[in-house]
MARBA-3410 file (N, C-alpha, C, O; in Angstrom, 1 decimal):
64
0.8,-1.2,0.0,0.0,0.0,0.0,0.9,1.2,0.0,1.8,1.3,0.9 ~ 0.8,2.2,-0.7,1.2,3.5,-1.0,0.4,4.4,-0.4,-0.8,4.6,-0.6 ~ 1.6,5.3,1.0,0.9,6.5,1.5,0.7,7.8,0.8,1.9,8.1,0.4 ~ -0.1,8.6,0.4,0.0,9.3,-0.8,0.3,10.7,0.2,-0.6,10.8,1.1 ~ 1.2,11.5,0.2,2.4,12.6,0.4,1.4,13.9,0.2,1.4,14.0,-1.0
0.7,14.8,0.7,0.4,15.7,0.4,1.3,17.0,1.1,1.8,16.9,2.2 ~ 1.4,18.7,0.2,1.6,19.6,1.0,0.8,20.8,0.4,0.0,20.5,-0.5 ~ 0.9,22.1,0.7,0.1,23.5,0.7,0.5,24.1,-0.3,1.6,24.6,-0.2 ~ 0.2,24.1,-1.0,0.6,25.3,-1.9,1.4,26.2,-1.3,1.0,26.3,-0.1 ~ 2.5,27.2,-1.7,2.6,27.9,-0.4,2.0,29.2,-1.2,2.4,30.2,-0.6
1.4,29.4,-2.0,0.7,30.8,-2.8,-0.3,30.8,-2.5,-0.6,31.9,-2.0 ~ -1.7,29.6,-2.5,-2.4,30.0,-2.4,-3.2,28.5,-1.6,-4.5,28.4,-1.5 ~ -2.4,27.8,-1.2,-2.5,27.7,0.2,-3.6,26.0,0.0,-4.4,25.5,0.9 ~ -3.2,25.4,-1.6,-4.4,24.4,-2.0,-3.3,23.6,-1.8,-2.1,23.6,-1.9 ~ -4.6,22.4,-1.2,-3.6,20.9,-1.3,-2.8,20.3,-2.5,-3.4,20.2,-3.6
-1.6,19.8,-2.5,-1.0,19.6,-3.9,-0.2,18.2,-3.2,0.5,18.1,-2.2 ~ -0.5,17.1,-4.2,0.1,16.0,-4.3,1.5,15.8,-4.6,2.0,16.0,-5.8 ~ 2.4,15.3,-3.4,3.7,15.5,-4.2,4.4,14.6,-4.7,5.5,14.3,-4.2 ~ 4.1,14.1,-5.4,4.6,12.8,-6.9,4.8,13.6,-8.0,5.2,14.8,-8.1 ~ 4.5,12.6,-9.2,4.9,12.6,-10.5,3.4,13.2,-11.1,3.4,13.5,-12.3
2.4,13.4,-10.5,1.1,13.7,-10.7,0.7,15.5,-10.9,-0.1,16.0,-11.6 ~ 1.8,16.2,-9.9,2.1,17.5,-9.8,3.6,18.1,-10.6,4.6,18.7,-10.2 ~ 3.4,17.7,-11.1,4.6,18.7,-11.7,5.3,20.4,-11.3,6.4,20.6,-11.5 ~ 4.5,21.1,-10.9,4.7,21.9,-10.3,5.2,22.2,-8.5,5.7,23.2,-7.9 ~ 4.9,20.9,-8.0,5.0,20.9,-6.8,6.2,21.9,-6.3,7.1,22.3,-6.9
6.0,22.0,-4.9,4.9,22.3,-4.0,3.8,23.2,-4.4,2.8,23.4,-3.7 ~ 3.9,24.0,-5.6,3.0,24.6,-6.2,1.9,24.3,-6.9,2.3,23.8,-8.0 ~ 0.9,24.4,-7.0,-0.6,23.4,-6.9,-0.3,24.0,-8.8,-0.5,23.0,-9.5 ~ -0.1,25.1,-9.6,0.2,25.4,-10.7,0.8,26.3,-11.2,1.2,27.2,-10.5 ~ 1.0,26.2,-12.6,2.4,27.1,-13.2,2.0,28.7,-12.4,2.9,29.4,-12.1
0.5,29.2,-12.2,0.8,30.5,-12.1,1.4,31.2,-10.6,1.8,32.3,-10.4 ~ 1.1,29.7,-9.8,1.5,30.0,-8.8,2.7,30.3,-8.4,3.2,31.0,-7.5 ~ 3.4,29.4,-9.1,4.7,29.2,-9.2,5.7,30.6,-10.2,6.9,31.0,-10.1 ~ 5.0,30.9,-10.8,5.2,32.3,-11.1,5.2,33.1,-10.3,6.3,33.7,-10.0 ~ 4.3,33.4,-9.8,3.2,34.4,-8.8,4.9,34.1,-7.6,5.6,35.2,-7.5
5.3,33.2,-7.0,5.9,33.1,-5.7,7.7,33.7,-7.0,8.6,34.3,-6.3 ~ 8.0,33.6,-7.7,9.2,33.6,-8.9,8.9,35.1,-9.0,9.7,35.5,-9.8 ~ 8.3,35.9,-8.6,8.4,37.2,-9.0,8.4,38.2,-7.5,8.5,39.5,-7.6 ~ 8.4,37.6,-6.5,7.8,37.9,-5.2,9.5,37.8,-5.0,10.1,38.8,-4.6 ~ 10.2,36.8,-5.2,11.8,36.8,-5.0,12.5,37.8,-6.0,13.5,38.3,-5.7
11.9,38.1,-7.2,12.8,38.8,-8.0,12.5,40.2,-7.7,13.4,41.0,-7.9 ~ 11.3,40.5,-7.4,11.0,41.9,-6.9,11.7,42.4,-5.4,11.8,43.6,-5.1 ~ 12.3,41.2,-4.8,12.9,41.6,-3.7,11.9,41.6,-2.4,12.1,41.9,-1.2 ~ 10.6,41.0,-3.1,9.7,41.0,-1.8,9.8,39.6,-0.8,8.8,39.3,0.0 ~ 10.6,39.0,-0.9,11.2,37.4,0.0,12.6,37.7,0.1,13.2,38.2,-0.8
13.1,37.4,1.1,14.3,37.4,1.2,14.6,36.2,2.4,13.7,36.0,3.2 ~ 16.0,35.4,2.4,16.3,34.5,3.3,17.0,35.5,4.4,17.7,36.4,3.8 ~ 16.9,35.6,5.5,17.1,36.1,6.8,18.4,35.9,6.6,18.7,35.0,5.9 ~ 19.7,37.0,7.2,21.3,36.8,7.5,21.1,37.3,9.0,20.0,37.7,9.6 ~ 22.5,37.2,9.5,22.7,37.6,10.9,23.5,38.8,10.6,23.9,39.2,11.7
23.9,39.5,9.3,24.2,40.1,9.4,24.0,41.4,8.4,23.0,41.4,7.7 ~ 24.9,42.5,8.4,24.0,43.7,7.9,24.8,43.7,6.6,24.2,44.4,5.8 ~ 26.1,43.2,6.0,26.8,43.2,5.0,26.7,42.3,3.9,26.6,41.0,3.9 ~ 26.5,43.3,2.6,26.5,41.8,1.6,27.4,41.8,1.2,28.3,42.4,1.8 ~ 27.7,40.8,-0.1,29.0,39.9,0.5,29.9,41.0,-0.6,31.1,40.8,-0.5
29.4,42.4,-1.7,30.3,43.0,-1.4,31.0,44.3,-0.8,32.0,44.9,-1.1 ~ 30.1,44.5,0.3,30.6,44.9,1.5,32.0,43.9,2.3,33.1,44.3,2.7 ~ 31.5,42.7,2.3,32.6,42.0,3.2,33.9,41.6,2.1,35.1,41.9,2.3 ~ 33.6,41.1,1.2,35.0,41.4,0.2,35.7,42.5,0.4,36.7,42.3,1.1 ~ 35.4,43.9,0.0,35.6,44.9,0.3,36.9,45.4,1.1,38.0,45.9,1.0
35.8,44.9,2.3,36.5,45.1,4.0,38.0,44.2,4.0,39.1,44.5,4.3 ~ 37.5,43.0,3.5,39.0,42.3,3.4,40.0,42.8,2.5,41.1,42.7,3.0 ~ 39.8,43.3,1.3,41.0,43.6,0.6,42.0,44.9,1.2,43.2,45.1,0.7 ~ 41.5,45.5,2.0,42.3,46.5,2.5,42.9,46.1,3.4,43.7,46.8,4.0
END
């Protein structure tokens, strides 16, 4: 017996199968998956740092 794997959309929050059945997964569809691809390029997601320098600020700092 096969347990069937579900997770959330994370756009719009619909159940999506995650096999070979969803091709888009974790995105329930292409627009969603757009929709979250533009939310990173606009700068509206970002992964959290501990710190306040990007990395060419810290290059920078080192070559002097």
């Amino acid at each position: 017996m096969s347990d069937v794997t579900t997770v959330s959309c994370p756009t719009c929050g619909k159940t999506v199968v995650w096999g070979e059945v969803s091709p888009f997964r974790p995105f329930c569809c292409k627009r969603c998956q757009l929709i979250d691809l533009g939310e990173w390029a606009a700068e509206e997601k970002r992964i959290p740092s501990e710190g306040d320098l990007s990395d060419s600020d810290d290059w920078s700092e080192n070559q002097q």
